[in-house]
C-alpha positions as CSV (number, residue, x, y, z in Angstrom):
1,X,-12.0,20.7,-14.1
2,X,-12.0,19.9,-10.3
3,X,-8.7,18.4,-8.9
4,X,-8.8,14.5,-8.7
5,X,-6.9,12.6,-5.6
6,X,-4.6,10.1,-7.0
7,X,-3.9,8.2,-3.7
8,X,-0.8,7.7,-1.4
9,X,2.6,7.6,-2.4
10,X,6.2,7.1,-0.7
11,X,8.8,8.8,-2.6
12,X,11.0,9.4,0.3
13,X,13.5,7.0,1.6
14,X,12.4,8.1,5.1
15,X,9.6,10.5,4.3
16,X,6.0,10.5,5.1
17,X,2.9,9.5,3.0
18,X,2.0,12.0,0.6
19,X,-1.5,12.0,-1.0
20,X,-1.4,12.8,-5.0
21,X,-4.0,15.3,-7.2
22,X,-4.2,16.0,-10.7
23,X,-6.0,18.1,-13.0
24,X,-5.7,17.3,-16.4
25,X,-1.8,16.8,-17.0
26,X,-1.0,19.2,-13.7
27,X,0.0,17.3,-11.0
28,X,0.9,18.0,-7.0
29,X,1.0,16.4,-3.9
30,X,-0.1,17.5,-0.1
31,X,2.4,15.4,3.0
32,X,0.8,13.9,5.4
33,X,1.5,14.3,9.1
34,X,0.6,12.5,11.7
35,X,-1.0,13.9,15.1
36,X,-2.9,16.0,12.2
37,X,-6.6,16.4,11.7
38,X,-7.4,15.0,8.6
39,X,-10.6,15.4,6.1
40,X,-12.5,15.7,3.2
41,X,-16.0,15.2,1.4
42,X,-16.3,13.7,-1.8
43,X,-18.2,15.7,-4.7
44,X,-19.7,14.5,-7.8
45,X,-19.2,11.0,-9.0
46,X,-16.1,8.9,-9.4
47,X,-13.7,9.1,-12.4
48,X,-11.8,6.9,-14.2
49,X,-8.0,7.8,-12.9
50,X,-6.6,6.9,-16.2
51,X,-3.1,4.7,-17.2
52,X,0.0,5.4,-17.6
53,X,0.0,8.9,-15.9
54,X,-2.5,9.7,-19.2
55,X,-6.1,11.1,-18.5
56,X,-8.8,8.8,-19.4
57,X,-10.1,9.6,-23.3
58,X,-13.7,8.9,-22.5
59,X,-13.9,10.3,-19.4
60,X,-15.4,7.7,-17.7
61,X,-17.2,7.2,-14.4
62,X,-16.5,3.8,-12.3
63,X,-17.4,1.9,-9.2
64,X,-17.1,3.3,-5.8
65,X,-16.2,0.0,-4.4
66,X,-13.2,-0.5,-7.2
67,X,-9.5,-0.4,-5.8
68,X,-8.4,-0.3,-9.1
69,X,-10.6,3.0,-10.1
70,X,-10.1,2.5,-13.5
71,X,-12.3,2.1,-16.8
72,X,-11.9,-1.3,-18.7
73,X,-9.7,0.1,-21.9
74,X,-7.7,1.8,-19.3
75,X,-7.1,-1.2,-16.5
76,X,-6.1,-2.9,-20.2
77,X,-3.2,-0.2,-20.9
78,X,-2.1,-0.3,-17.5
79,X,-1.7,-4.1,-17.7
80,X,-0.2,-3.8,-21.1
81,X,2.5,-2.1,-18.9
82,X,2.6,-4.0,-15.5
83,X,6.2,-5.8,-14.8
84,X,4.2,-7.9,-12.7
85,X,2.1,-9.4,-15.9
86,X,5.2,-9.9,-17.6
87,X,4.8,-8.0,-20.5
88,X,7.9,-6.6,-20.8
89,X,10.1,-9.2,-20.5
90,X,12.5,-7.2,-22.7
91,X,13.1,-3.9,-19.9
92,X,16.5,-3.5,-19.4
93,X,16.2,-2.2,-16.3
94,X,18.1,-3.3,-13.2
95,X,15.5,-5.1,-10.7
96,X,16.2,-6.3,-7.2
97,X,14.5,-9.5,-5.4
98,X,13.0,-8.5,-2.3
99,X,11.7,-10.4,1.3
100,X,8.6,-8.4,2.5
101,X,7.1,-9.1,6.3
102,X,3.5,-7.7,7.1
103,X,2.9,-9.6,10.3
104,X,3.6,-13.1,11.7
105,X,4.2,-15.4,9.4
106,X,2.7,-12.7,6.5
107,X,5.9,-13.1,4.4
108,X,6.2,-12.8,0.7
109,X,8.9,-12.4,-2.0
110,X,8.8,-9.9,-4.9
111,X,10.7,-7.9,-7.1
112,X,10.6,-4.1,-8.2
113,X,13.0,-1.7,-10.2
114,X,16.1,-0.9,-8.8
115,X,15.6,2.5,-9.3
116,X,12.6,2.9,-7.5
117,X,14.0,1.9,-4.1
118,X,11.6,0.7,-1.3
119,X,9.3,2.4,-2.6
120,X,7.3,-0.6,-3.4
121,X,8.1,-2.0,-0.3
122,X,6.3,1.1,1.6
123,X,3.1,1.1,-1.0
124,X,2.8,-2.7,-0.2
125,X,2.8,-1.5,3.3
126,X,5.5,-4.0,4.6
127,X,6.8,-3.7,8.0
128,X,10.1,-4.7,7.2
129,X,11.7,-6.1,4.2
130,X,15.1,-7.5,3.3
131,X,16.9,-7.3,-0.8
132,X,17.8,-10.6,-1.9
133,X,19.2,-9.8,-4.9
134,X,19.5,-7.8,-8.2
135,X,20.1,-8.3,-11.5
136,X,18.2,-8.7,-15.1
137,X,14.5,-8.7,-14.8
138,X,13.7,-12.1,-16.2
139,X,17.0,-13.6,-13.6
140,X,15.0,-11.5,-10.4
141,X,11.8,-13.2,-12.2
142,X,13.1,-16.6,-12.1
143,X,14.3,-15.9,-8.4
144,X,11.1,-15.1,-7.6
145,X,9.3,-17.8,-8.6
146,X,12.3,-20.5,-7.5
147,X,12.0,-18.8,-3.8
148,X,8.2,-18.7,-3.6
149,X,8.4,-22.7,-4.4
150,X,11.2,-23.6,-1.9
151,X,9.9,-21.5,1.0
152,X,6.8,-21.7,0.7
153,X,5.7,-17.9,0.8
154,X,3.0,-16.4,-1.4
155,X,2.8,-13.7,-4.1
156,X,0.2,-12.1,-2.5
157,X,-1.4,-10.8,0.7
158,X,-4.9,-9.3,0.9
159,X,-4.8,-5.8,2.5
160,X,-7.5,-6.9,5.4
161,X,-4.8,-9.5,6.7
162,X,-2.1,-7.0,6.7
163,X,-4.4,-4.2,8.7
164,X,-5.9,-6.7,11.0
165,X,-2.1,-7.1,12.6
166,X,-1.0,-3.9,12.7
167,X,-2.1,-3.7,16.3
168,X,-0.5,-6.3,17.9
169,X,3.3,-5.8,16.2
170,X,6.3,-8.1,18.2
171,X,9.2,-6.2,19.1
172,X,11.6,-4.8,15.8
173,X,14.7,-7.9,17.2
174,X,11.4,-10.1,16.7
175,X,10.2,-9.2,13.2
176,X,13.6,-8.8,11.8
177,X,14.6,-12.5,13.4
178,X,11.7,-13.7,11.6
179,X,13.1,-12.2,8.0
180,X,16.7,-13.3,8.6
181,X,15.7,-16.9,8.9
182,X,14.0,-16.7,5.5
183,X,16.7,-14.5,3.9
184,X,19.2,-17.7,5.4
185,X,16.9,-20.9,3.9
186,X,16.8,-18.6,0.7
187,X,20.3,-18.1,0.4
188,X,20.7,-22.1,1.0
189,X,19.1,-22.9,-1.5
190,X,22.7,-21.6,-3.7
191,X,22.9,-23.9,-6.6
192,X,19.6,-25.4,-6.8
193,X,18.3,-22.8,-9.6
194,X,19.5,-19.2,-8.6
195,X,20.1,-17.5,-11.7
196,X,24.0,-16.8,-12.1
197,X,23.1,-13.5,-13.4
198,X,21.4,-12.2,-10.1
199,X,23.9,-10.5,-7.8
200,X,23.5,-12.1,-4.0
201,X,23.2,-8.7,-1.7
202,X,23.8,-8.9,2.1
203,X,21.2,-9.3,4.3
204,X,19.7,-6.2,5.7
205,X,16.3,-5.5,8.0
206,X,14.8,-2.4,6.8
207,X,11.9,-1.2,9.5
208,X,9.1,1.0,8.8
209,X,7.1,0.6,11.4
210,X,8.9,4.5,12.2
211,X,7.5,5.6,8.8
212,X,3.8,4.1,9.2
213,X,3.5,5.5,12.7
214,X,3.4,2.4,14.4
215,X,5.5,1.2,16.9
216,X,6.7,-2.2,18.0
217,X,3.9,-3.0,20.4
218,X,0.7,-1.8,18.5
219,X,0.2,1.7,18.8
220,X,1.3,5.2,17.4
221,X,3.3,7.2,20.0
222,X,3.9,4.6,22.7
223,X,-0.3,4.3,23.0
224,X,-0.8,0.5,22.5
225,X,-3.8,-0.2,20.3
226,X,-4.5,3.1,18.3
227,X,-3.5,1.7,15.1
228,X,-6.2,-1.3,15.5
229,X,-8.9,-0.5,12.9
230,X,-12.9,-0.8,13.9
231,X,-14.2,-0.1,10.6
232,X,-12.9,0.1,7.5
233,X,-14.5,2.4,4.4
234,X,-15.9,0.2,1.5
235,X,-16.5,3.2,-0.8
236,X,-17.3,6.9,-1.0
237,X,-20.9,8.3,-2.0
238,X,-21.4,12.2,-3.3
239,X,-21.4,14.5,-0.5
240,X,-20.0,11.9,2.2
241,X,-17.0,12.7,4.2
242,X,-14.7,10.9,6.1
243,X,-12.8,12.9,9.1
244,X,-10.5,12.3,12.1
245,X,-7.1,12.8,13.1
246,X,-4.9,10.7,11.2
247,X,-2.4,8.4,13.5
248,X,-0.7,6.3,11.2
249,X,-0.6,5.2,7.4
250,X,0.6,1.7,5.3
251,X,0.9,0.8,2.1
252,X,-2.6,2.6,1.1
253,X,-4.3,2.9,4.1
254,X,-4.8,5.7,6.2
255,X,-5.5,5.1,10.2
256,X,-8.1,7.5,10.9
257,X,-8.8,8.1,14.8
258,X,-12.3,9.5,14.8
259,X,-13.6,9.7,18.3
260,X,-16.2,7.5,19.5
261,X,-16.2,5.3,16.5
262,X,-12.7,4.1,16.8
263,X,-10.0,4.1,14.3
264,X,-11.4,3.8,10.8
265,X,-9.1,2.7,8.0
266,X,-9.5,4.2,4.7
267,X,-7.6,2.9,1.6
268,X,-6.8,5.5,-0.6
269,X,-7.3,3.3,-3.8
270,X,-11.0,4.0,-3.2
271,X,-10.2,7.7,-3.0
272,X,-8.8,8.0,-6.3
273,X,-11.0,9.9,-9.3
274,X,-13.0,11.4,-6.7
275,X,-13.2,15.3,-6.7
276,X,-12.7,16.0,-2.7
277,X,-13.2,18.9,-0.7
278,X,-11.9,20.1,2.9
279,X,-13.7,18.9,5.2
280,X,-13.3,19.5,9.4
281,X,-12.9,17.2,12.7
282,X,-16.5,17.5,13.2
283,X,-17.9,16.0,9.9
284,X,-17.1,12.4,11.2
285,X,-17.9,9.5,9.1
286,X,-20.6,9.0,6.5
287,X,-19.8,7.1,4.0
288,X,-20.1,3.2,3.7
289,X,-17.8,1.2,5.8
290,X,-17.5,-2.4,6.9
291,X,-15.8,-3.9,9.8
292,X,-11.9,-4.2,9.9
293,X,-12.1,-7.7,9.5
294,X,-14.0,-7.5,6.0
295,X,-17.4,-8.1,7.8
296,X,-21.0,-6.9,6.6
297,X,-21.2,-3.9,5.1
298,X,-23.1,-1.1,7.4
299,X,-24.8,2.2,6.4
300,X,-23.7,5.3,6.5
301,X,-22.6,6.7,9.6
302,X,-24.1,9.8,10.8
C-alpha cells in the first residue's frame, strides 16, 4: 500500500501549512516552506480518502475533479458527523462564533469548536477573522444564523472568489477596519435575539496574511503580484505532475510559481487519495488546469 496525500492542514497557531499522508491507519505529515521547490507526480488512480479518519471498506476509486474525494457511503458518514449539518445538536462541546474576511467585502460568519482554535479559520483561508462569541453549540448556532440575517453576510464563499483577491490585498489597518465595523453592527444588535448563553468576547483582528505568505499589497516577500494565480489545476491524471516553487498557501490552496506559466494554484482537496511521487523543478505542469478565474478547462500542459 502506497502512501495517500490527505491535503493541507494548520495545526499551528503560527505555523506553516503542512501536507498530510496516510497508509492504512499510519499517518504523518511533511511542513511546507515557502521559497521551496515544490513537486510531485501522481501514480495510479484516485482513492476514496475515507470518513472519519477510517479507511474506505470498499476501497473505492473517485473522480479527479471531486473536492470532496470521497465515495458516496463515505461522504454519507462524514455528513452523519458534520457540525455544520447539524447532526449533533447534542455535542457538548464549547464552540465560538467567528467573523471571517477573505477580501473586500468577502465577509462571512461561522462557528467552530473551541478547542480547535483558528484552525478553521486558516483551512477556510481567511485573511483575518475576529471571535464573536462562545458558548453552547446550538446558542453559537442561533448566533450564527441571527448575525448572517442582520448583516447581511453569507455562509459561504466559493474558493475561486477568495484566490482571485489574494493579489491585490489593502493594507492590514484596512482589512482589520473593515472587520471591526461588522464586529460593532454585530454587537449592536445586543438584545434583539443573541442567545443569553453565548459569552460576548472582545474584539480582536487576527491577520494571516504572515502565515499564507502574502503580504498586504499582493505579493510574497514584498514582490507585488506573485500570489496572483494564472491557472488553476482542475484535476490530476496518472503520471501528471505539477511543479514549481511554492510562494504562498490559503485555506487549501497552494501558490505554485512555475516559470513561464505563471503562478498556478493547486487545491489540495483534489490531491487527496492520490498516490504521489517526488517530482523536480523541471517537470512543470501537466495535468488539467483552467484559468484562475474558473474559465475553460485547457489540456495538459507540456
Amino acid at each position: 500500500m502506497d502512501w495517500q496525500c490527505t491535503g493541507l492542514r494548520w495545526p499551528e497557531e503560527r505555523g506553516g501549512p503542512v501536507l498530510g499522508w496516510r497508509k492504512g491507519r499510519e499517518v504523518r505529515g511533511s511542513a511546507l516552506v515557502y521559497g521551496t521547490e515544490f513537486g510531485f507526480r501522481a501514480a495510479g488512480a484516485r482513492g476514496c480518502s475515507g470518513a472519519r479518519g477510517n479507511v474506505c471498506p470498499v476501497g473505492a476509486v473517485v473522480s479527479a475533479r471531486s473536492t470532496g474525494g470521497r465515495c458516496p457511503e463515505c461522504g454519507r458518514l462524514d455528513r452523519a458527523h458534520s457540525v455544520a449539518a447539524d447532526t449533533i445538536p447534542d455535542d457538548p462541546r464549547t464552540y465560538r462564533v467567528y467573523l471571517a474576511w477573505f477580501g473586500p467585502g468577502m465577509v462571512k460568519v461561522g462557528i467552530t469548536a473551541e478547542a480547535r482554535g483558528a484552525a478553521r479559520l486558516r483551512e477556510q483561508g481567511a485573511v483575518v477573522f475576529s471571535w464573536l462569541g462562545r458558548g453552547p453549540l446550538m446558542a453559537a448556532r442561533r448566533s450564527e444564523e441571527l448575525l448572517r440575517a442582520a448583516l447581511g453576510v453569507p455562509d459561504r464563499i466559493p474558493y475561486a472568489r477568495k484566490r482571485a483577491v489574494r493579489a491585490g490585498l489593502p493594507v492590514p489597518a484596512e482589512r482589520a477596519r473593515e472587520v471591526g465595523e461588522l464586529y460593532a453592527r454585530a454587537v449592536a444588535l445586543d438584545g434583539g435575539g443573541w442567545p443569553e448563553a453565548l459569552e460576548r468576547l472582545p474584539f480582536e483582528a487576527v491577520d494571516h496574511a504572515g502565515i499564507f505568505g502574502i503580504d498586504g499589497t499582493g505579493g510574497n516577500g514584498g514582490s507585488s503580484g506573485r500570489v496572483g494565480a494564472v491557472r488553476a489545476v482542475s484535476g490530476l491524471v496518472d503520471g501528471g505532475a505539477v511543479a514549481g516553487r511554492l510562494v504562498a498557501a490559503a485555506g487549501p490552496d497552494l501558490h505554485l510559481e512555475t516559470g513561464d506559466d505563471g503562478v498556478v494554484v493547486v487545491d489540495t482537496r483534489l490531491m487527496t487519495g492520490w498516490a504521489l511521487a517526488a517530482a523536480g523543478p523541471a517537470a512543470g505542469v501537466s495535468v488539467p488546469t483552467v484559468d484562475a478565474g474558473g474559465g475553460a478547462s485547457q489540456g495538459g500542459l507540456f
